[in-house]
N, C-alpha and C positions, 0 to 999 in steps of 0.2 A: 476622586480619580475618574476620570472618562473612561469608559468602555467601550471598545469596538463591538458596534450593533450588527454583529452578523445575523446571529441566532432570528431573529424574526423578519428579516430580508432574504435570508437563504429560503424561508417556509416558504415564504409567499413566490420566489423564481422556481422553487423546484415543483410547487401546485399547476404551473403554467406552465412545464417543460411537456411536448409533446411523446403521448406513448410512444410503443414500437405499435409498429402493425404487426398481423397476424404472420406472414409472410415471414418473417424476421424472430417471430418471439420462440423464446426458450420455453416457455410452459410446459410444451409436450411431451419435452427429454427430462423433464425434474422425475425424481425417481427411479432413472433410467438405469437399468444393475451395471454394475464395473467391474470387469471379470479382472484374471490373471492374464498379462499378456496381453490386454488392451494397449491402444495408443495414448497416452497421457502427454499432454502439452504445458509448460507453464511458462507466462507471459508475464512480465514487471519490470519491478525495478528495483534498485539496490536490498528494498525489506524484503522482498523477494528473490535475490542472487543470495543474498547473505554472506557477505564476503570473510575470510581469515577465520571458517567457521569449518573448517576440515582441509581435507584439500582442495586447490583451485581447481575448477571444470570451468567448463564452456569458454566461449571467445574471449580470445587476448584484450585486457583492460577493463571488462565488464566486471569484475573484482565477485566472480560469483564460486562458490564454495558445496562441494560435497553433504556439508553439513544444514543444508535450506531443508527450508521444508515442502519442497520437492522433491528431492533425492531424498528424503527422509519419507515420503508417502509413499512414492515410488516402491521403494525396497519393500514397506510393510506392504505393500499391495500386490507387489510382482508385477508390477507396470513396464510398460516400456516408454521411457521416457526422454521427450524432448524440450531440456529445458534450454531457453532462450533470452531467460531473463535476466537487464543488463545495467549494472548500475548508472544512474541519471540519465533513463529513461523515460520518457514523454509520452505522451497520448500519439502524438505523431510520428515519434520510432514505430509506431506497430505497423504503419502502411511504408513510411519511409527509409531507409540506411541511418543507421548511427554509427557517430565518429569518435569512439574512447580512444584514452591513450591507447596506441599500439596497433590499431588498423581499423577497418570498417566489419559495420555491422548489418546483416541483411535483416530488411523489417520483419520485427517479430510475425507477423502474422501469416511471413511465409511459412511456417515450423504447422501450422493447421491445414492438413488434408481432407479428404474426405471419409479416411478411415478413422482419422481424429474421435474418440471418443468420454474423452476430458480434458476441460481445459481450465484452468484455471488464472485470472486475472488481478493485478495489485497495481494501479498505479495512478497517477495523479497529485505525489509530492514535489516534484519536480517543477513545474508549471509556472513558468514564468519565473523559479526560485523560491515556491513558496514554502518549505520544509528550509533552506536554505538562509531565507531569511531571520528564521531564529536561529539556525544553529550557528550560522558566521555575522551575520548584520547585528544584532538582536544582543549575540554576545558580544563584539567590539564594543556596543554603546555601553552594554552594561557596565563594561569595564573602564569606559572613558566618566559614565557617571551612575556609578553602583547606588547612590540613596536616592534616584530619578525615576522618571517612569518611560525613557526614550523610547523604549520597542512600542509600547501604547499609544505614545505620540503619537510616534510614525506611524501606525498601523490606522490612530484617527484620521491622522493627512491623508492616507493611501485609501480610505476605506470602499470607497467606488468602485476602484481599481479591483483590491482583495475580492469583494463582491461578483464582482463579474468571471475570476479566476473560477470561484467557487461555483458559480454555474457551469460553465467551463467542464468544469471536472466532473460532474453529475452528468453534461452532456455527451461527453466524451465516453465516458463508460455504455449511456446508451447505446451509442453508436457503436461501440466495439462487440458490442453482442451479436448484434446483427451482421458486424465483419465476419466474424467469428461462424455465428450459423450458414452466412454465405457460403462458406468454404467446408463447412461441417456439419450439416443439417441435422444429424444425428447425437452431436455431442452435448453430453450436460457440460454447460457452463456455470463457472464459479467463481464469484467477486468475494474477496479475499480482505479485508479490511485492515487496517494499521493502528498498531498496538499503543498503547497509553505510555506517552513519554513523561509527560512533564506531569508531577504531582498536583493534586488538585488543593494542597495545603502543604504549606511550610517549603523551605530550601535548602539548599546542599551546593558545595563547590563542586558537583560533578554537574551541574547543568551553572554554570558562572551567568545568568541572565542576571539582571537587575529585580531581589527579590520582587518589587513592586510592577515586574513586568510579568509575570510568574502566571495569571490568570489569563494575556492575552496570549502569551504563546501558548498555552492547555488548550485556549478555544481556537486557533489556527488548528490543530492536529485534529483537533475533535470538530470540525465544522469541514475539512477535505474529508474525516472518515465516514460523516454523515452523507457528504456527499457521492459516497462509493455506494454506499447503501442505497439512496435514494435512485440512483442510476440502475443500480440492480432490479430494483422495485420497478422501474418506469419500463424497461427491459424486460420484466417477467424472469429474467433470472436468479438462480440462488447465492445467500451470502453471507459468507463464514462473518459473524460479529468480536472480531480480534480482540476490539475495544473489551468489549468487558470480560474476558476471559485475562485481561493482563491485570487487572484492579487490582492493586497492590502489589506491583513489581514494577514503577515506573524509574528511571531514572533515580531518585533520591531515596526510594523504597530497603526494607532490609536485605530483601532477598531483589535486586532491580533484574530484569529480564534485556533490558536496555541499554547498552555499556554510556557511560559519561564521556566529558572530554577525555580521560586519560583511561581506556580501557583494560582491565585485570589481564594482564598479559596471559595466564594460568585459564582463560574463558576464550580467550581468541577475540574475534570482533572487531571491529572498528569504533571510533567516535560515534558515541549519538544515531548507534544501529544494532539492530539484535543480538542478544546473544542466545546461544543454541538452545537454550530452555522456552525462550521466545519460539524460537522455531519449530522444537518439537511438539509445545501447545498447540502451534498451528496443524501440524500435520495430525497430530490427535481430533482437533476439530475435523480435520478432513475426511478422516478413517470414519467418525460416528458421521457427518453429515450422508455417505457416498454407502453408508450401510444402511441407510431409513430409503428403502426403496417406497416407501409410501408420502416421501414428500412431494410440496404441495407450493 
């Protein structure tokens, strides 16, 4: 079976990606303490609104929930908190208006002041549809030809394309660091990574992919999250590693952290997006990241 050759085309675009400058970099705020009553920001996208996961907050159609782990760092911290994060969100929502069902949406990046003293960042599924394309492309095919390998196909046809997303997304986070300290000079900034969907062995009818597609959609999730990391890295700023904090709660998992097509109605959630154990991992990485005032 063919495999989509990201893994060593990603190294070699993100070795060439240019730093930030000093002017822009986060380095100086890593460790920086985070009292009670700071201004706390959080910027994303759907894994970050976390929708049907308590009750709905923030802006109409952005399907984002009480229950994220925002409003869950928030609370253990005593934050004061602006979250703004909106499901199928872009790189380019952050400077731009987004349009969800039910009204518009002012770009995330206006929610960063100068009093801003966290912020936290998740995004890059979205992006031309790439999260998307396994969970509605990826599954029609599978279901049109379940002992095929369609989503691999395509994803050999498209490989260029993919490739260039995945830079994209690494450089796109750059960039938003230094939005970010533009308007916040002060703040630690935190790139926030996306949790382990799809098992890296064996299948289950809550991810209906074509088992034999099962490995390129694991390297999709896992080659945007590297590229969130990498972006962080080129940025100088910090970053929560989701990824291997979910190992072993993915989708087909006993205990899945990540609801399937048909989600446990008794857990909340949506399709193929967290569910709140997902999200209180997160916020637990948060609380120990944002407590090491000696990080680096």
């Amino acid at each position: 079976m063919n495999r989509w050759p990201l893994i060593a085309t990603l190294l070699l675009v993100l070795a060439g990606l240019t730093a930030c400058s000093d002017d822009v970099s986060a380095k100086k705020n890593k460790g920086a303490p985070i009292e009670a009553g700071d201004k706390y920001v959080a910027l994303g996208d759907s894994y970050t609104a976390g929708g049907y996961l308590g009750d709905q907050t923030g802006a109409e159609g952005c399907l984002q929930s009480a229950g994220n782990y925002p409003h869950l760092l928030a609370k253990e911290l005593d934050l004061e908190l602006d979250d703004v994060s909106c499901g199928g969100a872009r790189a380019l929502h952050l400077k731009s208006p987004q349009l969800p069902s039910g009204g518009r949406v002012p770009p995330q990046l206006d929610a960063v002041t100068k009093d801003t003293k966290l912020v936290t960042l998740s995004i890059g599924g979205n992006e031309s549809g790439l999260f998307a394309s396994i969970v509605v492309n990826c599954v029609n095919l599978g279901g049109e030809d379940p002992t095929g390998s369609p989503c691999t196909d395509l994803a050999a046809q498209r490989s260029a394309k993919l490739e260039r997303l995945i830079e994209k997304v690494a450089s796109d986070i750059e960039d938003a660091v230094g939005d970010i300290l533009d308007r916040a000079p002060g703040a630690r900034v935190i790139i926030v990574g996306y949790p382990q969907v799809i098992p890296a062995t064996g299948w289950c009818p809550a991810m209906p992919l074509a088992p034999a597609d099962y490995p390129v959609g694991r390297e999709l999730f896992s080659e945007v999250t590297r590229a969130l990391e990498a972006g962080a890295e080129k940025a100088d700023a910090e970053y929560i590693d989701v990824w291997s904090a979910t190992e072993g709660h993915d989708i087909c998992a006993k205990d899945p952290w990540v609801a399937g097509a048909a989600p446990d109605p008794k857990r909340g959630g949506f399709a193929f997006h967290p569910y709140i154990e997902e999200q209180q991992a997160v916020a637990d990485l948060l609380v120990k990241q944002l407590g090491d005032t000696s990080a680096d």
